[in-house]
Structures are given as structure tokens and as C-alpha cells.
SEMI-658528 format. One record per atom (N, C-alpha, C): atom name; x, y, z; residue in one letter. Coordinates in steps of 0.2 Angstrom, whole numbers, always signed. Layout:
BEGIN
(CA, (X, Y, Z), A);
...
//
This chain:
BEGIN
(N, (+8, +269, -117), X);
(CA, (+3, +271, -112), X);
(C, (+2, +265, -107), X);
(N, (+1, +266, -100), X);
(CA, (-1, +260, -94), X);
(C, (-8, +259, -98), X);
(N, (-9, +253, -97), X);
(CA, (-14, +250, -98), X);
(C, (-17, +245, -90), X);
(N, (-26, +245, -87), X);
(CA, (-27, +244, -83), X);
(C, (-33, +240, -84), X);
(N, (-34, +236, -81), X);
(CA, (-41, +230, -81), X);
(C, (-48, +233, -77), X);
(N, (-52, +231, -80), X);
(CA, (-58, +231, -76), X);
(C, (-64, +226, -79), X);
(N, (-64, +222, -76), X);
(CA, (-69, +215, -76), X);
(C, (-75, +218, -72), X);
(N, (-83, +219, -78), X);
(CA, (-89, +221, -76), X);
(C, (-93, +213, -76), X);
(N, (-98, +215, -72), X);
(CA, (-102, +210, -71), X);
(C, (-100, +205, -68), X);
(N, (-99, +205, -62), X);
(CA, (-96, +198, -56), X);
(C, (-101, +197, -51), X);
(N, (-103, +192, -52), X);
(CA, (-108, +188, -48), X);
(C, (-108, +181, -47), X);
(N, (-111, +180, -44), X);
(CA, (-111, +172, -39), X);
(C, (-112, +167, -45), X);
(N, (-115, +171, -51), X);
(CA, (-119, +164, -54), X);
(C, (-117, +167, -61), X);
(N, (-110, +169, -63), X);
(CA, (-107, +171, -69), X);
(C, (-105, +165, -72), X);
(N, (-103, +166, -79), X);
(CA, (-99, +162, -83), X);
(C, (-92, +158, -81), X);
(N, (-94, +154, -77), X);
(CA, (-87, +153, -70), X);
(C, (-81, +151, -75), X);
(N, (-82, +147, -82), X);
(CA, (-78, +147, -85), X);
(C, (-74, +150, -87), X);
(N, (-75, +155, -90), X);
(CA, (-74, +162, -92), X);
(C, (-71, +166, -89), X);
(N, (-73, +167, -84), X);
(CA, (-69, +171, -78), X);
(C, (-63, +168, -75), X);
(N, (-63, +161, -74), X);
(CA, (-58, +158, -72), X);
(C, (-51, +156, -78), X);
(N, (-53, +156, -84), X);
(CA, (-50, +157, -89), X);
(C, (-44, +165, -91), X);
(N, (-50, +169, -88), X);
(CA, (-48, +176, -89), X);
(C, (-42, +178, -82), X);
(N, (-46, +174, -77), X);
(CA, (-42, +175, -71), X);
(C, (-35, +172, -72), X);
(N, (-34, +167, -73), X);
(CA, (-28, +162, -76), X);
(C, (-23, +166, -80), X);
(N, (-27, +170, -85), X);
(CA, (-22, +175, -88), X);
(C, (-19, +180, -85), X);
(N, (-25, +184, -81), X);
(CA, (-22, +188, -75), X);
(C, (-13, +185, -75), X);
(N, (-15, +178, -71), X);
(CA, (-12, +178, -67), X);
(C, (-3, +177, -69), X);
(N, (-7, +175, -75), X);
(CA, (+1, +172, -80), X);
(C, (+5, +176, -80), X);
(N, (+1, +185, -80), X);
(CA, (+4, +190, -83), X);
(C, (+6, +195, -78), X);
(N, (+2, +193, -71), X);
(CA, (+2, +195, -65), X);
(C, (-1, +205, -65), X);
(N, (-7, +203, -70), X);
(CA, (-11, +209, -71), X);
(C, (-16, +209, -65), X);
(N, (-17, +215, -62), X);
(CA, (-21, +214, -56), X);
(C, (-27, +219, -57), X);
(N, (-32, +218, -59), X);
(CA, (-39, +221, -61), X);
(C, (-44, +225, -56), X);
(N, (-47, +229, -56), X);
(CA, (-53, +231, -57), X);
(C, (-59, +226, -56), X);
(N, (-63, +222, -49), X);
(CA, (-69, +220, -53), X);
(C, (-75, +223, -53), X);
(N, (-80, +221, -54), X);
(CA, (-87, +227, -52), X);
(C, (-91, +222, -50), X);
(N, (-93, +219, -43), X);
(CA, (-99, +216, -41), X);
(C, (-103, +221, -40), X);
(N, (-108, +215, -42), X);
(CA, (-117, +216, -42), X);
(C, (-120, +216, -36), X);
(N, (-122, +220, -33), X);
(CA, (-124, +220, -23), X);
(C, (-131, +214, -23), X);
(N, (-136, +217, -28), X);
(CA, (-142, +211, -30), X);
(C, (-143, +212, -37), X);
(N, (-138, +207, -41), X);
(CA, (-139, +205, -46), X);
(C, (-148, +201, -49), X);
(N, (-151, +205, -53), X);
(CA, (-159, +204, -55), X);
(C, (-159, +204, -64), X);
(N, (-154, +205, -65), X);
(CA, (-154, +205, -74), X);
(C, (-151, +199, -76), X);
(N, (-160, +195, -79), X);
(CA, (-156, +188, -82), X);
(C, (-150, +187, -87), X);
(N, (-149, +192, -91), X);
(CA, (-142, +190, -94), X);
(C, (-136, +190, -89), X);
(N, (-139, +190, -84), X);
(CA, (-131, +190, -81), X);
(C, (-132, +183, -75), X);
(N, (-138, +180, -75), X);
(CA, (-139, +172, -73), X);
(C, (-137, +168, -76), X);
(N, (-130, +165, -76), X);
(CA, (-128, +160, -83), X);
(C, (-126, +154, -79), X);
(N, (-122, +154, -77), X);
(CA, (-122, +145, -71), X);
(C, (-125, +147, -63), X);
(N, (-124, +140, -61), X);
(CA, (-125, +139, -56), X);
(C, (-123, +143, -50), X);
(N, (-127, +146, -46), X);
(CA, (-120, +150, -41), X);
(C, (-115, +148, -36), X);
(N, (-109, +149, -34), X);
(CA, (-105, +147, -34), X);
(C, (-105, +148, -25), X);
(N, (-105, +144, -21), X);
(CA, (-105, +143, -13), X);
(C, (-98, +147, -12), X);
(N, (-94, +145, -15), X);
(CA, (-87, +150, -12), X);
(C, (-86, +156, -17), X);
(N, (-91, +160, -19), X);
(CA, (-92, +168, -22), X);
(C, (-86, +169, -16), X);
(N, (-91, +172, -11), X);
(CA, (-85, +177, -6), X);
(C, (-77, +175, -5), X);
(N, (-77, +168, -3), X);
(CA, (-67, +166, +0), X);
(C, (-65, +168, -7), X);
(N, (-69, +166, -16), X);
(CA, (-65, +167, -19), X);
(C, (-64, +176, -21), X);
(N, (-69, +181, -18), X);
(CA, (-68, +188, -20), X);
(C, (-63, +189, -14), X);
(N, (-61, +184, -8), X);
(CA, (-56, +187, -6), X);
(C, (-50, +186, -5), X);
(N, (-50, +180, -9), X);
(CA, (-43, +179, -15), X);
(C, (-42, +184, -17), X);
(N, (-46, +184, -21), X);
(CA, (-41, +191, -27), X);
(C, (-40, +195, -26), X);
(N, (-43, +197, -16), X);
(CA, (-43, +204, -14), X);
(C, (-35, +203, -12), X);
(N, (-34, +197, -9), X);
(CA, (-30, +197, -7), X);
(C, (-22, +197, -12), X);
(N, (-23, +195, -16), X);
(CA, (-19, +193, -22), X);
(C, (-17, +203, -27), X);
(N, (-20, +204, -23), X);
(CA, (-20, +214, -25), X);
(C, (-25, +214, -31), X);
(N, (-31, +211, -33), X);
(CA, (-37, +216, -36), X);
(C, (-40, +219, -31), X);
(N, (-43, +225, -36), X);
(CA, (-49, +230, -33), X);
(C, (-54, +227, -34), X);
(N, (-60, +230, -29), X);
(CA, (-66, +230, -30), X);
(C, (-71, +237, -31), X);
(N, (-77, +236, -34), X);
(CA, (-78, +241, -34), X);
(C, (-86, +239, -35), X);
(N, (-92, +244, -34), X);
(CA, (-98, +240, -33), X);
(C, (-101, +244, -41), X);
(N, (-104, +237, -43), X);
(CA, (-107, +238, -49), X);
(C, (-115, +239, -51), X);
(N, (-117, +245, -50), X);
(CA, (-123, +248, -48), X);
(C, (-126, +245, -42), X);
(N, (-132, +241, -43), X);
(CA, (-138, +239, -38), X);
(C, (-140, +231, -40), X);
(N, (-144, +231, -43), X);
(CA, (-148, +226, -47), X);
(C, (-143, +225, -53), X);
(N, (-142, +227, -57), X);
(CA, (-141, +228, -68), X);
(C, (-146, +229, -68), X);
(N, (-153, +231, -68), X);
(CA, (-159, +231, -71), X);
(C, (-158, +236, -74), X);
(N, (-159, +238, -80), X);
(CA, (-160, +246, -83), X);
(C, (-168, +249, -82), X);
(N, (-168, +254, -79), X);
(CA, (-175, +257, -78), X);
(C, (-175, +262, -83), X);
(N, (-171, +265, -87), X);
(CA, (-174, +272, -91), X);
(C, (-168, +273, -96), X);
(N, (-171, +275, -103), X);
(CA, (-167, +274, -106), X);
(C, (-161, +280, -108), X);
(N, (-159, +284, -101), X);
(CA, (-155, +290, -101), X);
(C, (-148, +289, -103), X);
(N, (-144, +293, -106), X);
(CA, (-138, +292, -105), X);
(C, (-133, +294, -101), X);
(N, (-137, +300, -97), X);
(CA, (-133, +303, -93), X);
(C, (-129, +306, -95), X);
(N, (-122, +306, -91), X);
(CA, (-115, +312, -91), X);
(C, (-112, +311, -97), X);
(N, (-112, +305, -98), X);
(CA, (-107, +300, -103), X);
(C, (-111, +296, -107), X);
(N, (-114, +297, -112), X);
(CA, (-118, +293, -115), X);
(C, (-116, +289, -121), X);
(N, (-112, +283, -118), X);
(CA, (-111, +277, -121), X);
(C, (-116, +274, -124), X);
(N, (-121, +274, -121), X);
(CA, (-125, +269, -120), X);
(C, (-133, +274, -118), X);
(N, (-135, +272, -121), X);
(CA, (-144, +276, -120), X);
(C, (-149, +271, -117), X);
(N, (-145, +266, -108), X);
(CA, (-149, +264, -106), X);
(C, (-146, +264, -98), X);
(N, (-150, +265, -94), X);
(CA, (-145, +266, -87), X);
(C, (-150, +263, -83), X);
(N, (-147, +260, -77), X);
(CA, (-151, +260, -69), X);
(C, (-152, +265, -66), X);
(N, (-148, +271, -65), X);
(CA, (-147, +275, -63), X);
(C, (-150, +282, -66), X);
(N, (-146, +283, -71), X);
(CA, (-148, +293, -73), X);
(C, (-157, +291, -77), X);
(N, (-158, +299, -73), X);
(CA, (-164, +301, -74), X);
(C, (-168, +299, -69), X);
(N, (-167, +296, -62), X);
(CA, (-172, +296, -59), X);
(C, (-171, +300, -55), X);
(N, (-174, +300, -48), X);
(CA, (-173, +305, -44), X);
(C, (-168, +302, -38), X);
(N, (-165, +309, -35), X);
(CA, (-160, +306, -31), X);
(C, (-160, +304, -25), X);
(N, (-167, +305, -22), X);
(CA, (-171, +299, -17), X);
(C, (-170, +294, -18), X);
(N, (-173, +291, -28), X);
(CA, (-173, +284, -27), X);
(C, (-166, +282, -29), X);
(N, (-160, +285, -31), X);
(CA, (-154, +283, -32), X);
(C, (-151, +282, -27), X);
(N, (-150, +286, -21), X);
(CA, (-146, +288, -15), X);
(C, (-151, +281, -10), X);
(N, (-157, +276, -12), X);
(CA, (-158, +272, -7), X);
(C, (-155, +266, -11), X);
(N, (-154, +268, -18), X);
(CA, (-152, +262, -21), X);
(C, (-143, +259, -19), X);
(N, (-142, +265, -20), X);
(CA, (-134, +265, -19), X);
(C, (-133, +264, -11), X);
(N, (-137, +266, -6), X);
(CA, (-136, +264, +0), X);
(C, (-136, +257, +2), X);
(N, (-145, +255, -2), X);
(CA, (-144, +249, +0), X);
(C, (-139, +243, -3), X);
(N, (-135, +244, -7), X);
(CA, (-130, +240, -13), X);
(C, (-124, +240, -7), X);
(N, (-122, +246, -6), X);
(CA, (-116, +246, -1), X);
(C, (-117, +243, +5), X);
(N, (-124, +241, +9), X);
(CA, (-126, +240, +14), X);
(C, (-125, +231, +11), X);
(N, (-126, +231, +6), X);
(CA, (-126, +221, +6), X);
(C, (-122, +217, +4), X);
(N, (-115, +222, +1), X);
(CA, (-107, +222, +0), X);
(C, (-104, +224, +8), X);
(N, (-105, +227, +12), X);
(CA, (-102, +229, +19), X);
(C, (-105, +221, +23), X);
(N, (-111, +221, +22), X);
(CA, (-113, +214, +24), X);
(C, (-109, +207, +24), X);
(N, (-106, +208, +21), X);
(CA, (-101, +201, +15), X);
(C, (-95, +205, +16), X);
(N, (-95, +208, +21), X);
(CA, (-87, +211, +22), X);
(C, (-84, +214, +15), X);
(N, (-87, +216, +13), X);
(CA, (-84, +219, +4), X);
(C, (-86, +227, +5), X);
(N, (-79, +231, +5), X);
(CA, (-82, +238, +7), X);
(C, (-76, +241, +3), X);
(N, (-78, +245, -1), X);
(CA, (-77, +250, -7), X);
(C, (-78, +256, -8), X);
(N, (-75, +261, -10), X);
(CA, (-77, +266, -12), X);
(C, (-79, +269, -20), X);
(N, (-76, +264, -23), X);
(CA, (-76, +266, -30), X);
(C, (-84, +262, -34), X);
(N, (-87, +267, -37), X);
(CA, (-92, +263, -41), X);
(C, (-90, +263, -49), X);
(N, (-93, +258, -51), X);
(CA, (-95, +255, -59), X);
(C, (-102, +256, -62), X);
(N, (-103, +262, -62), X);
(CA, (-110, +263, -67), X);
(C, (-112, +256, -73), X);
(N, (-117, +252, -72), X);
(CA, (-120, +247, -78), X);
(C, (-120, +253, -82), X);
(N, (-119, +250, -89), X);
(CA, (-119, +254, -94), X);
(C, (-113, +263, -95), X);
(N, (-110, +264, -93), X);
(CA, (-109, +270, -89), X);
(C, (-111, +274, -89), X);
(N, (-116, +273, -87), X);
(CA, (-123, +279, -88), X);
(C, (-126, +282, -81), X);
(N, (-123, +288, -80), X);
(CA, (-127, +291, -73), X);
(C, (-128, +298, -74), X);
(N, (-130, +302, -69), X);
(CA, (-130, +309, -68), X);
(C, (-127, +309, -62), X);
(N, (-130, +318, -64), X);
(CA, (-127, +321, -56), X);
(C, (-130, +321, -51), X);
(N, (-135, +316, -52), X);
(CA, (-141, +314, -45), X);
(C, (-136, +309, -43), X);
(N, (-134, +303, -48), X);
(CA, (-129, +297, -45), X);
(C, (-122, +301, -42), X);
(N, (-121, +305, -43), X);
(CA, (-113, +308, -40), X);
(C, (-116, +310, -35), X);
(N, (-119, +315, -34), X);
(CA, (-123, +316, -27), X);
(C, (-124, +311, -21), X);
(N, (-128, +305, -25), X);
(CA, (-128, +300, -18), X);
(C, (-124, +296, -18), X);
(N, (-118, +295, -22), X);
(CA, (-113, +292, -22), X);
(C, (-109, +297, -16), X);
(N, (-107, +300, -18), X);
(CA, (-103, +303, -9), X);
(C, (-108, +305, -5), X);
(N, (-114, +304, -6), X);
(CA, (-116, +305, +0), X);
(C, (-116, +299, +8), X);
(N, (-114, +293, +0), X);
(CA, (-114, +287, +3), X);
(C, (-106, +284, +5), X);
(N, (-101, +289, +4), X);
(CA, (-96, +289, +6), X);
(C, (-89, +286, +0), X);
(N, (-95, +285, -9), X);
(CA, (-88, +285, -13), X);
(C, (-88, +290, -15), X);
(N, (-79, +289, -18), X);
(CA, (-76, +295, -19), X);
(C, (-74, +294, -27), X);
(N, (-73, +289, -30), X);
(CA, (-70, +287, -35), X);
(C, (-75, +282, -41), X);
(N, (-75, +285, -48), X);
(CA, (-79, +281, -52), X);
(C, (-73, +279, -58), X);
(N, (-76, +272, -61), X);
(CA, (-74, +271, -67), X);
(C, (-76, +273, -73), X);
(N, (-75, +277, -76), X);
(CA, (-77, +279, -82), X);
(C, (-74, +286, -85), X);
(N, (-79, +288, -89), X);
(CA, (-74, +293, -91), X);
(C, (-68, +292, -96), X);
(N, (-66, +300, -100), X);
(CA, (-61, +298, -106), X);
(C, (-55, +303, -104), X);
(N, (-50, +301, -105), X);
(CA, (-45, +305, -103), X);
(C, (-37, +301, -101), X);
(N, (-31, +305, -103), X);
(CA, (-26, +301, -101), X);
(C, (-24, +300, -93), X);
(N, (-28, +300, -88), X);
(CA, (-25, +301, -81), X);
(C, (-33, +301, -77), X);
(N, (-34, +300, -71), X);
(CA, (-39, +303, -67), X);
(C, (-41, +313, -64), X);
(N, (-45, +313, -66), X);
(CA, (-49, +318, -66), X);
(C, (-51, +320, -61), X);
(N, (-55, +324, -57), X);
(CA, (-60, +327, -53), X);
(C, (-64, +331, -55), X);
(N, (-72, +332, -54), X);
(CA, (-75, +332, -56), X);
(C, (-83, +331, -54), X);
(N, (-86, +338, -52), X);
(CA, (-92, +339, -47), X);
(C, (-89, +333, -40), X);
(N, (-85, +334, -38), X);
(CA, (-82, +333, -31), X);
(C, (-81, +324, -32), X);
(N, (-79, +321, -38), X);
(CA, (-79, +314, -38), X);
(C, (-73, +313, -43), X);
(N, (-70, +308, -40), X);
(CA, (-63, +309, -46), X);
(C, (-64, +302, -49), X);
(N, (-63, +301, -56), X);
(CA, (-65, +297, -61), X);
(C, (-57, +295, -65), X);
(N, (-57, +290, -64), X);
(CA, (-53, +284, -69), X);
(C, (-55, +283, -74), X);
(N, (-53, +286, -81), X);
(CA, (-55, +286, -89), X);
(C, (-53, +280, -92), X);
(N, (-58, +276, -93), X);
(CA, (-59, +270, -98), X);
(C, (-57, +273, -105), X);
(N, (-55, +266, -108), X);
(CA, (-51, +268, -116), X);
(C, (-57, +270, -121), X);
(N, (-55, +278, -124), X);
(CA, (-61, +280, -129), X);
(C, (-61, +273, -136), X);
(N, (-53, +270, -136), X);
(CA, (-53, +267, -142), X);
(C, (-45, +262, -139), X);
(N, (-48, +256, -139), X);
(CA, (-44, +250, -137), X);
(C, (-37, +254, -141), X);
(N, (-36, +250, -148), X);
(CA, (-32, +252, -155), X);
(C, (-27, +258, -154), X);
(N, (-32, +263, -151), X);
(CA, (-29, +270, -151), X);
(C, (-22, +269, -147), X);
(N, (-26, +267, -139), X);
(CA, (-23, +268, -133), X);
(C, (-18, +264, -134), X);
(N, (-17, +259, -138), X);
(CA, (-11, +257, -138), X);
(C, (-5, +257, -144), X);
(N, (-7, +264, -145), X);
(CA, (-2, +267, -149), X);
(C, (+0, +275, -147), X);
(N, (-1, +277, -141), X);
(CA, (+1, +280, -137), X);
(C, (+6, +279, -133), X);
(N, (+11, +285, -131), X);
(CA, (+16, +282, -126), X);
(C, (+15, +285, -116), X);
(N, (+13, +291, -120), X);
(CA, (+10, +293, -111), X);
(C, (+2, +293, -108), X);
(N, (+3, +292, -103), X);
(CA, (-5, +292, -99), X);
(C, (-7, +285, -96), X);
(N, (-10, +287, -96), X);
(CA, (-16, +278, -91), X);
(C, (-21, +279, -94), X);
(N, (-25, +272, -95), X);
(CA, (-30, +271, -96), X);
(C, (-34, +263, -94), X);
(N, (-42, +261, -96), X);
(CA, (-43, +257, -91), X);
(C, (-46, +255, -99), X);
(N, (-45, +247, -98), X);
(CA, (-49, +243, -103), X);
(C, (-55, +239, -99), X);
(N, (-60, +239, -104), X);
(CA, (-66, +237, -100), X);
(C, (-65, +231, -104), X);
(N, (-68, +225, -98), X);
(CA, (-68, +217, -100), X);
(C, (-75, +215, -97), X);
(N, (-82, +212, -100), X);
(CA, (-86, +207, -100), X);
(C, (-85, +200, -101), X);
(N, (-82, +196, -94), X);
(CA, (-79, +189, -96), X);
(C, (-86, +186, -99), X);
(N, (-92, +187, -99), X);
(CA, (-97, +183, -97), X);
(C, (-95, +180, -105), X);
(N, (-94, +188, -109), X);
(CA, (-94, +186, -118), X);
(C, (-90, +187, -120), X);
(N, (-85, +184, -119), X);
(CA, (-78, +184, -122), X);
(C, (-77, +178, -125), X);
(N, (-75, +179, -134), X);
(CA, (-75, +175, -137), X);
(C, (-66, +171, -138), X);
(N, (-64, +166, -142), X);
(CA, (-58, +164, -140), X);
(C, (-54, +168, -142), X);
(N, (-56, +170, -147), X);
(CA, (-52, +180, -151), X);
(C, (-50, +183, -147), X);
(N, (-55, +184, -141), X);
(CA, (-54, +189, -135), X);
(C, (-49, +186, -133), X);
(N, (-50, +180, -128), X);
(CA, (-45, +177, -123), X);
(C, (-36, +181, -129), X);
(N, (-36, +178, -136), X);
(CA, (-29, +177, -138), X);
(C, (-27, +187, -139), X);
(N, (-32, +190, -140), X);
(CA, (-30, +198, -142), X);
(C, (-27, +201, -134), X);
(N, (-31, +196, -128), X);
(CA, (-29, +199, -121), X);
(C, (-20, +197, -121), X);
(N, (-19, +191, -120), X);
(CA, (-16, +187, -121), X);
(C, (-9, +190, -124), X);
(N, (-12, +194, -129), X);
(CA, (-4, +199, -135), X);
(C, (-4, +205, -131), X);
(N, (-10, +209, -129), X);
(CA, (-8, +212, -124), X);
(C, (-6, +214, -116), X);
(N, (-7, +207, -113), X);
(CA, (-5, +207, -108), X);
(C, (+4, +207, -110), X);
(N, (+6, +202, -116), X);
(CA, (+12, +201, -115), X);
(C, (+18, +206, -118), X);
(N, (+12, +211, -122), X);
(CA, (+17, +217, -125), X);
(C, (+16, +223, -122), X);
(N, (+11, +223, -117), X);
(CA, (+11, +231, -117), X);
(C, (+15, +233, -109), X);
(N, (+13, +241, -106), X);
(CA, (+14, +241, -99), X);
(C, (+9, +240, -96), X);
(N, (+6, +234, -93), X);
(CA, (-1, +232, -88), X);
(C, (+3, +235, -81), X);
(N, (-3, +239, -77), X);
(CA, (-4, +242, -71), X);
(C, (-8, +240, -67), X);
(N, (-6, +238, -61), X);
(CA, (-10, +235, -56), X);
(C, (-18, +240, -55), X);
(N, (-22, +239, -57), X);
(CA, (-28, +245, -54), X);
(C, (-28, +250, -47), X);
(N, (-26, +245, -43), X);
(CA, (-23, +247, -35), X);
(C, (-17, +254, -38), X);
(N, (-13, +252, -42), X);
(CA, (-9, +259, -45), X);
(C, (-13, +265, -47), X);
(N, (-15, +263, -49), X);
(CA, (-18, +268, -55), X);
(C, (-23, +274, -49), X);
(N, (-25, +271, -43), X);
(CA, (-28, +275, -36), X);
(C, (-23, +279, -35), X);
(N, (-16, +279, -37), X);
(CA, (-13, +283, -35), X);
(C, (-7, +289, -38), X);
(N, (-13, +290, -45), X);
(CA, (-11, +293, -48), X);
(C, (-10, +301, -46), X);
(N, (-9, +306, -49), X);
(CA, (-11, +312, -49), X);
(C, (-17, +314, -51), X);
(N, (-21, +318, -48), X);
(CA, (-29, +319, -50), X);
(C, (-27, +326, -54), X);
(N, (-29, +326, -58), X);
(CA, (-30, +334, -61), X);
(C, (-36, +337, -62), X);
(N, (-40, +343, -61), X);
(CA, (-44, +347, -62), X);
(C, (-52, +345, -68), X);
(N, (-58, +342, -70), X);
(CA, (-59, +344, -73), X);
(C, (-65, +351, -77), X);
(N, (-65, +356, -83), X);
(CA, (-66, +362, -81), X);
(C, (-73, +362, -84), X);
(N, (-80, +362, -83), X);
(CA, (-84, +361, -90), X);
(C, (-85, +362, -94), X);
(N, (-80, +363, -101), X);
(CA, (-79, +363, -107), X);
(C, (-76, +357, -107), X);
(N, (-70, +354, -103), X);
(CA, (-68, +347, -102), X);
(C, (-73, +343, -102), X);
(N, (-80, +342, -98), X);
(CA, (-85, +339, -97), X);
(C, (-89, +341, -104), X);
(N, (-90, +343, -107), X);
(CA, (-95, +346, -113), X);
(C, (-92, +340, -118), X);
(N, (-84, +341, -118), X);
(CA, (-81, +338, -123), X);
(C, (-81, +331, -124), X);
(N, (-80, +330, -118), X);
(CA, (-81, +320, -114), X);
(C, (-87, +320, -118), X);
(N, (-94, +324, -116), X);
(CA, (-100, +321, -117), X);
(C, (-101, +320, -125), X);
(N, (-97, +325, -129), X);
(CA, (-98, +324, -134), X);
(C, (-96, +318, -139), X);
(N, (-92, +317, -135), X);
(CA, (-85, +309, -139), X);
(C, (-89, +304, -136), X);
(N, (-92, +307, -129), X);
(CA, (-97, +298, -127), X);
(C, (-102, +297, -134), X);
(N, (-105, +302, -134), X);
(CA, (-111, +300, -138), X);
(C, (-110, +300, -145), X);
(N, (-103, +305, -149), X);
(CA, (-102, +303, -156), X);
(C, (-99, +294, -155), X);
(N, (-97, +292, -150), X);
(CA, (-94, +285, -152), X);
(C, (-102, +281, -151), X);
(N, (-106, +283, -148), X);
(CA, (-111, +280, -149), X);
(C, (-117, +279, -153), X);
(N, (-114, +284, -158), X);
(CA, (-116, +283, -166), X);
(C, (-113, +280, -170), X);
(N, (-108, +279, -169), X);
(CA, (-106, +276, -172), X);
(C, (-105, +269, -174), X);
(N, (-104, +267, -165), X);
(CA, (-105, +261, -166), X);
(C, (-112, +258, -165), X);
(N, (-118, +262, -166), X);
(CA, (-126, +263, -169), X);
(C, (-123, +260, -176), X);
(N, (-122, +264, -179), X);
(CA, (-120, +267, -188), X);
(C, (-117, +260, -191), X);
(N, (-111, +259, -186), X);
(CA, (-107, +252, -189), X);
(C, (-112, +245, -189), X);
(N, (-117, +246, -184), X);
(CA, (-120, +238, -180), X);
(C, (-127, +238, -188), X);
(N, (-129, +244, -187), X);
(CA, (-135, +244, -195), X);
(C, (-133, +243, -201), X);
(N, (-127, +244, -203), X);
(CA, (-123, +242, -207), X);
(C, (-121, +235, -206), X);
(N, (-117, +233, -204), X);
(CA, (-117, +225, -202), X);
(C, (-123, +222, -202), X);
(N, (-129, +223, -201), X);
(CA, (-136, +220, -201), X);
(C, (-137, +220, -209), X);
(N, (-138, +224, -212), X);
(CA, (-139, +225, -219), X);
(C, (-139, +217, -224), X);
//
């Protein structure tokens, strides 16, 4: 199975360490990622140093160097505890509000990445948590492509075609066909992380993200969708079930 990157949470005042570590690997491997900037980053876990004066020259480094970019909600704030379409996670920016206040959210976010000369069409749901009010203002605002989602290839779906992140790291890489996206948090990557990247950078088929845009889209039919929702949320009991357990 193609295996692909996507670096969440990028902002001016990220774990520059960390990132520059992970980048360094990138490049050793010459893996070309995914990243997900924050348009007005507001969530203090994601303040951890100092902000960095050259953010932009270095995002267009990388743009240059062939990563993507993709914008990573609004704020990170989580307003409501939905899980939306895909319920990972039972906390979101976006699902569950109305699609006034999503469609100004998402405007203005796009408007202050275009500002910075950073224009995208692809979004990164915080948390991958949205609805059909998020799809809705998302093309209304002119993207066409999300990160998320379960499945070996890109999808369509309510008029938005989706890029399936891995239901299970382990799994993915004991398949031989399809694509998939690995999702990366440099802010918390422990040295375990850096050396587990590291063996898979070196063993597997890494895809540039920029490839992966040019996959074939296939159809998806709501039974497909019923089912995605159902794997979002049993993995999310799961790993509910495993974390209570380790707490014991």
C-alpha cells in the first residue's frame, strides 16, 4: 500500500524543534507531505515557542520543495462537543453549528491564508470532526478536497472528494494495494515516533501528497458513508475503552 504524510497543526509558534526534526526526515527520505496551517491559531496547546519571523519564506520552502498545503480549520478552538460525519473524536470547531457561522468561519480563514499568499483548496478538519454544514461552506468557499475519511483511494461524496486517512497505521502496512494518509502531530512526537517514522520511511512506498491529488476518485454511495461512520466511532470506543484501562 502507497503510504502518504500529513503534518497537522502548523503555526508560527509550533514546536520548531520537532518539526524541523520531522522535516529533516522528510527530506532524507525525500517524503513530501501534507501540512495543515492554522489561518488564526487561538488554542493554547498549540502556543509552544516563540513565533518564528520567517513562518511564511519557510512555508514556501516546502511549497516549493513539492509539499501541500491545506488549511487547518480557523482558530483550533473546539466550540461543541459533535462528532459529525466521522466521529473520531466527540469534539469539533465546526460540526453542529450553523452554516452561517461555519461558511464566515471558513471564509474568513481562507481570507487570511490568501493574505499570506497561501491559497488552497484542500481542508483539515481539527479533530476530523465536521458535518454537512462544513461541506456546504467549504465549496461554497471554493474547496473541493478534504483530508479524511476511511478507505483505500479518494472518494466523492455530497460534492467534496476526500483523501482516507489510515483506519489503523499496523493494518495499512500490511496491505499491498491502495493509498492511504498517515496522520502526524510533530508538536508530540516522542523519540519512538521520530525512529518508527524513520523504518517506515525507509521500508515502505512513501507518495508524494501532491500524487495522491491525482488519484482516480470513485463514487461514494450512503451505505458507504453509514459504514465509514460506523468504524469512526467503533475506533473511538475503543480507543475510549483502551485509555480507561491504562488509567486503572
Amino acid at each position: 500500500m502507497k503510504i502518504t504524510i500529513r503534518l497537522d497543526d502548523i503555526t508560527p509558534d509550533m514546536d520548531w524543534a520537532k518539526f524541523d526534526r520531522f522535516r529533516a526526515l522528510c527530506d532524507r527520505f525525500y517524503v513530501k507531505p501534507l501540512i495543515g496551517v492554522v489561518p488564526a491559531p487561538s488554542d493554547p496547546k498549540l502556543h509552544i515557542d516563540p513565533p518564528r519571523a520567517d513562518f511564511l519564506t519557510i512555508l514556501d520552502e516546502l511549497r516549493a520543495s513539492g509539499w501541500e498545503i491545506a488549511m487547518h480549520g480557523f482558530s483550533h478552538v473546539y466550540t461543541t462537543k459533535e462528532g459529525g460525519l466521522f466521529p473520531l473524536n466527540h469534539q469539533s470547531e465546526f460540526a453542529g453549528l450553523s452554516y452561517a457561522q461555519q461558511e464566515k468561519m471558513i471564509r474568513e480563514g481562507r481570507k487570511i491564508l490568501a493574505d499570506q499568499e497561501i491559497v488552497t483548496d484542500i481542508f483539515m478538519a481539527p479533530s476530523h470532526s465536521y458535518d454537512e454544514n462544513t461541506i456546504r461552506a467549504l465549496l461554497a468557499n471554493g474547496f473541493t478536497k478534504m483530508t479524511d475519511g476511511f478507505g483505500s483511494g479518494p472518494y466523492e461524496y455530497l460534492g467534496m472528494t476526500f483523501y482516507p486517512i489510515s483506519f489503523d497505521q499496523k493494518r495499512s502496512l500490511q496491505k499491498k494495494d491502495g493509498v492511504t494518509t498517515f496522520v502526524v502531530h510533530t508538536n508530540t512526537l516522542r523519540d519512538s515516533d521520530f525512529e518508527r517514522y524513520e523504518h517506515i520511511f525507509r521500508t515502505q512506498d512513501m507518495m508524494p501528497y501532491k500524487e495522491y491529488l491525482y488519484y482516480p476518485v470513485q463514487k461514494r454511495s450512503k451505505a458507504g458513508a453509514l459504514k465509514e461512520y460506523l468504524m469512526a466511532d467503533g475506533k473511538r470506543r475503543l480507543v475510549r475503552a483502551s485509555a480507561l484501562l491504562h488509567n486503572r
